[in-house]
VOGU-3710 file (C-alpha; in Angstrom, 3 decimals, decimal comma):
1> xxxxxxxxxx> 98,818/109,266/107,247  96,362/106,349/107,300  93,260/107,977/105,862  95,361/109,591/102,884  94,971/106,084/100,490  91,093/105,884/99,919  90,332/110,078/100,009  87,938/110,902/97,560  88,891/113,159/94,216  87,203/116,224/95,841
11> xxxxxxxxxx> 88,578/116,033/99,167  91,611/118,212/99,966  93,666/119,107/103,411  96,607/120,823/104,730  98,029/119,298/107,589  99,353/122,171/109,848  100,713/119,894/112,652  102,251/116,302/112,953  100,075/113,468/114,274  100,288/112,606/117,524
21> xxxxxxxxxx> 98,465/109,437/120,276  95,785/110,998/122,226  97,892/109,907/125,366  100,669/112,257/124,649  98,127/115,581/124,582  99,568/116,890/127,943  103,024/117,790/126,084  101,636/118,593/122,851  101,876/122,857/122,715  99,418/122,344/119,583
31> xxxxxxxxxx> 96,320/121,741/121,812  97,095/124,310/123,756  95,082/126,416/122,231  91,760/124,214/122,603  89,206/125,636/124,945  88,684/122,211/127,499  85,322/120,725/125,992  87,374/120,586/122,618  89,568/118,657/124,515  87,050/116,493/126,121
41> xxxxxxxxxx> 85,702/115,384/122,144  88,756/114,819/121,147  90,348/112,546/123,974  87,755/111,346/126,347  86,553/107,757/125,959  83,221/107,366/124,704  81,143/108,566/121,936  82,532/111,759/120,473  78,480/111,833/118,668  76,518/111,801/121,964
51> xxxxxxxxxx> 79,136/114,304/123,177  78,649/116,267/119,923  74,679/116,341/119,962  75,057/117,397/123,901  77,197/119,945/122,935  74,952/121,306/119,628  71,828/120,507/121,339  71,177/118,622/117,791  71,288/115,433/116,294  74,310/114,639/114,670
61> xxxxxxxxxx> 73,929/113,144/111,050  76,984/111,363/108,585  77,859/112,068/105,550  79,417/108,888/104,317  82,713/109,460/102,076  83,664/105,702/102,205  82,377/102,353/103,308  83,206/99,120/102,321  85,544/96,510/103,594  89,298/96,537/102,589
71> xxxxxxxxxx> 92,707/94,604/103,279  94,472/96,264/105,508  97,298/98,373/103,955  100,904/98,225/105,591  100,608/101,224/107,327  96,929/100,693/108,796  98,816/96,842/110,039  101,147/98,063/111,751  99,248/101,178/113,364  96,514/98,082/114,420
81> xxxxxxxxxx> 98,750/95,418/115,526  97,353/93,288/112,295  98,724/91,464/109,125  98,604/93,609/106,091  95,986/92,606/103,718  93,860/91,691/106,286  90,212/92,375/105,800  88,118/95,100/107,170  85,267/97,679/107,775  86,405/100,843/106,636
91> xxxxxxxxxx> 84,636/103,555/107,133  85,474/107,447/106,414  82,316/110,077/107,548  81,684/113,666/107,960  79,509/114,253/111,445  77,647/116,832/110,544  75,075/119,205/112,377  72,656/121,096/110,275  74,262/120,748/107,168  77,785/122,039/109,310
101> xxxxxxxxxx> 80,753/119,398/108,983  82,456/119,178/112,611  84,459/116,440/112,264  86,079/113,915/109,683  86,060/110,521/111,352  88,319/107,895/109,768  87,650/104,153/111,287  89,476/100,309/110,703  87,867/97,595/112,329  89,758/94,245/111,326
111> xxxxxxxxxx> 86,664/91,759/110,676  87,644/89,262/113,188  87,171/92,210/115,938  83,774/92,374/115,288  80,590/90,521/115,771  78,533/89,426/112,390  75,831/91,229/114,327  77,120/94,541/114,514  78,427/94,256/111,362  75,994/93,715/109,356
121> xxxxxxxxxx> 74,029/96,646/111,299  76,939/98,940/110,642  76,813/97,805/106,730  72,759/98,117/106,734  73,033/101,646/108,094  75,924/103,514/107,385  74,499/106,717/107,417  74,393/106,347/111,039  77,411/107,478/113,471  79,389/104,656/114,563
131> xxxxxxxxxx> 78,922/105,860/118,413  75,643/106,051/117,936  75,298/102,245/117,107  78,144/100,952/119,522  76,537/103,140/122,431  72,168/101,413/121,430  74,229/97,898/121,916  75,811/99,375/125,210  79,470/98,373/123,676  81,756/100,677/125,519
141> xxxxxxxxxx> 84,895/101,619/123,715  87,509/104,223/124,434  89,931/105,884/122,132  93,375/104,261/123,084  94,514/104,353/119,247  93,254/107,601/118,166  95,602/110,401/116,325  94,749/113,580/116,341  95,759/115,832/113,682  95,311/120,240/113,329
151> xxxxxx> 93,350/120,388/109,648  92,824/122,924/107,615  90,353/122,157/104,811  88,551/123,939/102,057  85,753/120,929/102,208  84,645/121,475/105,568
//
């Protein structure tokens, strides 16, 4: 699991289901069970916080867990086509709507992926949701590499 290295002390999960790519959902039986705009956040390109605050009717704020920039472990390489050790923005958030946690967002973005611009916006302000600050630069991005995992958490 690539988030499991840098979880903090007080954060605890069961994992109910195996991980999966978001391009396999149509013969996963786990999702089955999602009503469709669950299945819209979870797998649609785009901002998963615009489609949150549509969906809320409320701005969606971040709890940061984690951000800093880190080598890339072995696992995290592979799963992004990189050299181990190589540095990055690492970045583990709750989105959160009054005081609710929706989601746990997990993000790797080798350094050499990204602007100096953006980055240093994204280190100035990380209480603010990554979509958020891709989508005010109008940098489209879609969700080729996400996994998406059935949680139960205590936490959340």
């Amino acid at each position: 699991m690539l988030f499991s290295e840098l979880m903090p002390i007080d954060f605890s999960y069961t994992l109910l289901k195996g991980w999966f790519n978001a391009e396999e959902e149509r013969d996963r039986p786990e999702l089955s069970g999602l009503l469709p705009h669950q299945k819209l956040l979870l797998l649609s390109d785009g901002s998963m916080t615009l489609d949150l605050e549509l969906l809320w009717r409320s701005m969606v704020e971040v709890e940061v867990k984690f951000q800093g920039i880190t080598g890339l472990s072995k696992e995290a390489a592979a799963y992004l086509e990189e050299e181990p050790e190589k540095e990055a923005l690492e970045r583990e958030v709750w989105l959160t709507v009054e005081d609710k946690k929706l989601v746990y967002a997990h993000s790797v973005i080798p350094l050499d992926r990204i602007e100096q611009g953006l980055l240093d916006e994204l280190k100035k302000t990380p209480d603010e949701p990554l979509g958020r600050v891709l989508n005010s630069k109008k940098i489209f991005f879609s969700k080729k590499k996400l996994e998406v995992g059935l949680v139960a958490c205590k936490s959340a």
